[in-house]
NUZA-68064 format. One line per field, with one value per residue (C-alpha): residue number from 0; residue in one letter; x, y, z. Coordinates in pm, whole numbers, plus 32768, in hexadecimal, padded with zeros to 4 digits. Layout:
N
i <- c(NUM;...);
aa <- c(a;...);
px <- c(X;...);
py <- c(Y;...);
pz <- c(Z;...);
//
This chain:
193
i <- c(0;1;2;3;4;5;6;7;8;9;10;11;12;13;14;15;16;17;18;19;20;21;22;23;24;25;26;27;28;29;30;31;32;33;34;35;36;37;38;39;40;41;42;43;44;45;46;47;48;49;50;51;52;53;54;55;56;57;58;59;60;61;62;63;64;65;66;67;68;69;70;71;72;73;74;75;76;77;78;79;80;81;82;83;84;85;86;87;88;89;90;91;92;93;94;95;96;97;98;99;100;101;102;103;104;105;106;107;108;109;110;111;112;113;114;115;116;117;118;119;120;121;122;123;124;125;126;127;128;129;130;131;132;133;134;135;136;137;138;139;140;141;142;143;144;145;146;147;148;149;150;151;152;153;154;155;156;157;158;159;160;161;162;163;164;165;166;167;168;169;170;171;172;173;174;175;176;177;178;179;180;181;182;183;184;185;186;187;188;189;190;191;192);
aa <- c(x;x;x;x;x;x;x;x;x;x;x;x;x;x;x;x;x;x;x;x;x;x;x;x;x;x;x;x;x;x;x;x;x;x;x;x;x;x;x;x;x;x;x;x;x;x;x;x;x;x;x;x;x;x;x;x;x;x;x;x;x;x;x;x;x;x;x;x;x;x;x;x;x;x;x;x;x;x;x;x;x;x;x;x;x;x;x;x;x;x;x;x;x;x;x;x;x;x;x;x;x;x;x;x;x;x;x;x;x;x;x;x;x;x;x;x;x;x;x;x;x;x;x;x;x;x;x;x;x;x;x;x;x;x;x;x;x;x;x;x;x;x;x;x;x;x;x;x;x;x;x;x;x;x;x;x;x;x;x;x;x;x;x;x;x;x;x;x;x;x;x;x;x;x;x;x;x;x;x;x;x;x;x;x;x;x;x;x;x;x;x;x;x);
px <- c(51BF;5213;52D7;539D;53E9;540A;5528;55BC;55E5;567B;5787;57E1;580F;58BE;599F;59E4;5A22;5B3A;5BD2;5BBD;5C7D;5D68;5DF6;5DBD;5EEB;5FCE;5FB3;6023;614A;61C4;61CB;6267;6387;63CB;63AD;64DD;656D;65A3;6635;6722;6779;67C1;6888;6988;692B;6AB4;6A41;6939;69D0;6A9D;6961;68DC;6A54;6A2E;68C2;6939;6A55;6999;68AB;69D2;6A6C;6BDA;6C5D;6CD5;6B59;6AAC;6B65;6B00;6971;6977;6A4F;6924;67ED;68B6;68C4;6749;66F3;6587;65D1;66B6;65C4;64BE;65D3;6630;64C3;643E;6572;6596;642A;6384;6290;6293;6256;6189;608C;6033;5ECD;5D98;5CC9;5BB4;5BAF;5BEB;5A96;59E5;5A64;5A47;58D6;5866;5913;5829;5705;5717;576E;5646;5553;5579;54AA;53BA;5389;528A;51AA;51D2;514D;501A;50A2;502D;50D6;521F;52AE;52A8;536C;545A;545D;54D1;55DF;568A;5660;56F9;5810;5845;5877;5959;5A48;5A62;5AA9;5BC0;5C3D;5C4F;5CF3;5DD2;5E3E;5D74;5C6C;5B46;5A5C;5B6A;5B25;59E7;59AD;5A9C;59A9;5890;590A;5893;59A7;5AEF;5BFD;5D5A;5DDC;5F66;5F63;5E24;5CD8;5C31;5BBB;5C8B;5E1F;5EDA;5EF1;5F94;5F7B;5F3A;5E52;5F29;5E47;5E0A;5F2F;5E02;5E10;5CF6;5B93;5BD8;5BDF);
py <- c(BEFD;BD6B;BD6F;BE98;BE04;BCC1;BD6A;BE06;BCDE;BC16;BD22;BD4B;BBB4;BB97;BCDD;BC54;BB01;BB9A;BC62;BB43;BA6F;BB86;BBD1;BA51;BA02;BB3D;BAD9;B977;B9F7;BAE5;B9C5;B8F2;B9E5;BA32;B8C4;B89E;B9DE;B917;B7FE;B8E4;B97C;B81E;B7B3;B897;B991;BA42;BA88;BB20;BC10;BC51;BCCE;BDB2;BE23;BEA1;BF18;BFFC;C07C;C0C3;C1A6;C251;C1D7;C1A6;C02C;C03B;C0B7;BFCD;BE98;BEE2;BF15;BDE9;BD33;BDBC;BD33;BBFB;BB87;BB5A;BA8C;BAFE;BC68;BC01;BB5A;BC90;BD80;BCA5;BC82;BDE0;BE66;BD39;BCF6;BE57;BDAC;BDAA;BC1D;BC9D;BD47;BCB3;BCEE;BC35;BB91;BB8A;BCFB;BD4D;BC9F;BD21;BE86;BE3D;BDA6;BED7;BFE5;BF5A;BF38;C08C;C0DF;C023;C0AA;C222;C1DF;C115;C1FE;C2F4;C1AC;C186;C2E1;C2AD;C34B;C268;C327;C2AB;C457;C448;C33A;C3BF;C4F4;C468;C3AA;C4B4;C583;C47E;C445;C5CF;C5C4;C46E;C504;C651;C592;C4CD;C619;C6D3;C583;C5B4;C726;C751;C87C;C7D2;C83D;C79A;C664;C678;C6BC;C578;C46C;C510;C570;C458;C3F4;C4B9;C3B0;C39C;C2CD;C2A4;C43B;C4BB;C513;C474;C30D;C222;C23D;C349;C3E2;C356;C206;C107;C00A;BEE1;BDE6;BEE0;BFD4;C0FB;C1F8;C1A6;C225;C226;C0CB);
pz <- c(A465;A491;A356;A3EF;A517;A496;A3C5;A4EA;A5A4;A491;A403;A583;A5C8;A482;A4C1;A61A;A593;A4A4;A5BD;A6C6;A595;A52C;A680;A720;A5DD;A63A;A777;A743;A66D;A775;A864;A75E;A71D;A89F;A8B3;A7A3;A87C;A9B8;A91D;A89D;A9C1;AA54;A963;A93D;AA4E;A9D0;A885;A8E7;A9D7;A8B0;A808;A958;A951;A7E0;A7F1;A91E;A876;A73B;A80E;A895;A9C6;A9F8;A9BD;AB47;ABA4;AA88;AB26;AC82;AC20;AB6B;AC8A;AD59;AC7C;AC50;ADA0;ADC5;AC8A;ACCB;ACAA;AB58;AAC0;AAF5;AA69;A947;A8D3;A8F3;A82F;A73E;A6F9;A74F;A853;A9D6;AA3D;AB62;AABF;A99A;A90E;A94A;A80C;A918;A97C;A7E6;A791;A880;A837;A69C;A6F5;A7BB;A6C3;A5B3;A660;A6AC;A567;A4C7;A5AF;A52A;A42C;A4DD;A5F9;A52B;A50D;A67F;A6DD;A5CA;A469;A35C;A241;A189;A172;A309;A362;A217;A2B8;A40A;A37D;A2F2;A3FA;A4C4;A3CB;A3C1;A53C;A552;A45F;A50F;A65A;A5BE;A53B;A66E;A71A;A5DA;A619;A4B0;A479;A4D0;A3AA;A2CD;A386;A399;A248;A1AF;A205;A189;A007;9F21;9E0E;9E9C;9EEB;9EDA;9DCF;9D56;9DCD;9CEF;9D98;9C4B;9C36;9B5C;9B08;9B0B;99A9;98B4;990C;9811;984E;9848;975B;9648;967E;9650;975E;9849;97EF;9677;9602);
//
């Protein structure tokens, strides 16, 4: 049981360390990139009318209706800024996520993922085929809820975590390379050399 929960509590700190690292640097490049944004926009605020001007018209507007919208954004270099990021860089500046509120969700996602096969030994089971059993009932019932959320028959869901040996590779449910591939140090096709 302390090994198990030793485990638990390590792959969650180092999954939440990961996350808390992986967002903290997107994070610092968003605001690195907005930062590069504003100096942009105050250095040659035209030009980049010019660019609201074309985006508009290359959604559709009219060049009369395309100037006036970006005459609009343009006069509050706040609300120009905003535009030009989320349509240049695909992010909105106010919202931008938290590497805090990732950890903590990536820490508490694998906790409870690591305690499905603890939670037999909890409730007194002192047999390995229990907490097996558990698992992939759990896994059975994880993938069918992602499947449903998915608009996907739910058995079919269900059902992918749970078969040993099945993946996707270059299009072929069969381990290794598609076939006729030639392994590349012995030029044999794989598996015969």
């Amino acid at each position: 049981m302390l090994a198990g929960f030793a485990g638990l509590f390590a792959g969650a700190c180092s999954m939440a360390a990961g996350e808390y690292t992986s967002v903290k640097s997107q994070t610092e490049l968003m605001r690195a990139e907005i930062a590069v944004e504003r100096r942009e926009l105050a250095r040659n605020p035209v030009g980049e009318r010019a660019e609201l001007v074309a985006l508009y018209r290359s959604r559709g507007l009219d060049a009369e209706l395309a100037e006036r919208v970006a005459d609009g954004l343009s006069a509050d270099p706040e609300q120009a800024l905003r535009v030009h990021v989320r349509e240049e860089l695909g992010v909105d500046p106010d919202d931008l996520p938290s590497p805090y509120v990732a950890a903590g969700s990536s820490f508490c996602a694998f906790a409870a993922g690591a305690l499905v096969p603890l939670a037999p030994f909890l409730f007194g089971a002192s047999g390995l085929m229990v907490a097996l059993l558990v698992s992939v009932i759990a896994l059975f019932g994880f993938g069918a809820v992602v499947a449903v959320l998915t608009a996907r028959p739910w058995w079919l869901g269900g059902s992918t975590p749970t078969r040993p040996g099945r993946r996707r590779r270059h299009g072929h449910l069969r381990p290794g390379p598609p076939p006729g591939r030639r392994h590349r140090l012995t030029r044999e096709p794989y598996g015969l050399g």
